[in-house]
N, C-alpha and C positions, 0 to 999 in steps of 0.2 A: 553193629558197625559203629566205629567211633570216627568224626571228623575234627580237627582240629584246626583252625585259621587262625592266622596272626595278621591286623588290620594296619595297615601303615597307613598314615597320615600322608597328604598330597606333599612330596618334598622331601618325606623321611627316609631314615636309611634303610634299603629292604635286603633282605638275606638269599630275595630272587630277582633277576632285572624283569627288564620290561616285558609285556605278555607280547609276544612276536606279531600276533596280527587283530591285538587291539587296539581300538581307535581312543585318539584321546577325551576325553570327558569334559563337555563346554562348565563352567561350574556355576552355579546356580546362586542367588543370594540366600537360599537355604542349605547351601554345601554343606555348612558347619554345622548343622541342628544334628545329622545323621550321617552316621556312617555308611551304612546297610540298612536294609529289615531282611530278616530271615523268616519264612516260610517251609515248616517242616511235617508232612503228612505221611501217618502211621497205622498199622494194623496192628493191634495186639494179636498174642498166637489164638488159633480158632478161634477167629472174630471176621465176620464179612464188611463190617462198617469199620472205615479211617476217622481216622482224628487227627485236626487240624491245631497246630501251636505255631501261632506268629509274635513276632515282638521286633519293636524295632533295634536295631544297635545305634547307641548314641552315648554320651558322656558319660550318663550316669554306669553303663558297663567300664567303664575306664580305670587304671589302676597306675598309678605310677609307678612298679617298678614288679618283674614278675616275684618279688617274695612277698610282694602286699594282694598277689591272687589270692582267690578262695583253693584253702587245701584239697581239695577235691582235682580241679583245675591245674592245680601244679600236680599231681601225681598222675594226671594223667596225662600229661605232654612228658612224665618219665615212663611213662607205657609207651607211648608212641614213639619214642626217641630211642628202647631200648628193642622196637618193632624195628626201627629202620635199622640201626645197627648189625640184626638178623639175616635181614635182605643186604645188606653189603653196605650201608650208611652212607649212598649216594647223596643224599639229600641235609647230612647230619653235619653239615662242616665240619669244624675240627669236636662235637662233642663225642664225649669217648665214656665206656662203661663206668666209668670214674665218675662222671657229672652224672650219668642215670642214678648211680649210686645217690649220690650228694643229694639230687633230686628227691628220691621216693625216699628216702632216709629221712629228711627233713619234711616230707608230708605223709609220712606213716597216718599222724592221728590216731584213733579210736581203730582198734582193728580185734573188734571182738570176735570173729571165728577165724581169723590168724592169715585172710589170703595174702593180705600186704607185707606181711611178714613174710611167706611162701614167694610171694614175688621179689622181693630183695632177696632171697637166697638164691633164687633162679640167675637173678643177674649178676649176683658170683660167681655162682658155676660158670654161665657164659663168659664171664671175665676169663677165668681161669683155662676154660677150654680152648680159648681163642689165643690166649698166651701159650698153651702146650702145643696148638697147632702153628702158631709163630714159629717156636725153638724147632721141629720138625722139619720145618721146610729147610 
């Protein structure tokens, strides 16, 4: 499973409004040291023992501008973006196969047994089959 957050700063402009029945947040004179901490517990496959990976979020995750992400990170918010598309792109504003393209095109990287290659053609065909199912209707 893959999760993907995008952290807005208190005041900034978010892509979702307000959470309906959250309460507001008194802020603290350490508001600004931390964004979040994330706490994440895992089982490897046939393993009875979890593992535990925390870290806090703070500045030094920070990036000004998403093409100064880790490529990694950008290719994968072009997998997620070309998920929701799939499911009907409730969530995708105006991004369109186009920008997935632009996306994973531009953080291919190092793609030595060819999946990311594999997946950029995938989201052609999707392109393409989503425009032949357009002209149909």
């Amino acid at each position: 499973m893959t999760a993907l957050y995008e952290i807005v700063p208190v005041g900034g402009p978010r892509a979702i409004g307000d959470l309906r029945y959250a309460k507001p947040v008194a802020r603290t004179a350490n508001a600004g040291a931390e964004y979040g901490f994330v706490k994440i517990r895992y089982k490897l496959p046939k393993s009875d023992t979890s593992r535990l990976i925390s870290t806090p979020i703070d500045r030094t995750s920070e990036v000004a501008s998403f093409n100064q992400a880790p490529q990694d990170a950008r290719f994968a918010t072009g997998v997620a973006a070309f998920a929701e598309l799939l499911r009907g792109g409730k969530y995708n504003g105006s991004m369109s196969y186009d920008d997935v393209l632009r996306i994973v095109t531009a953080a291919r990287g190092q793609d030595s047994f060819g999946y990311r290659t594999e997946f950029i053609q995938l989201v052609r065909a999707a392109k393409t089959a989503a425009s032949v199912a357009r002209l149909d209707r």
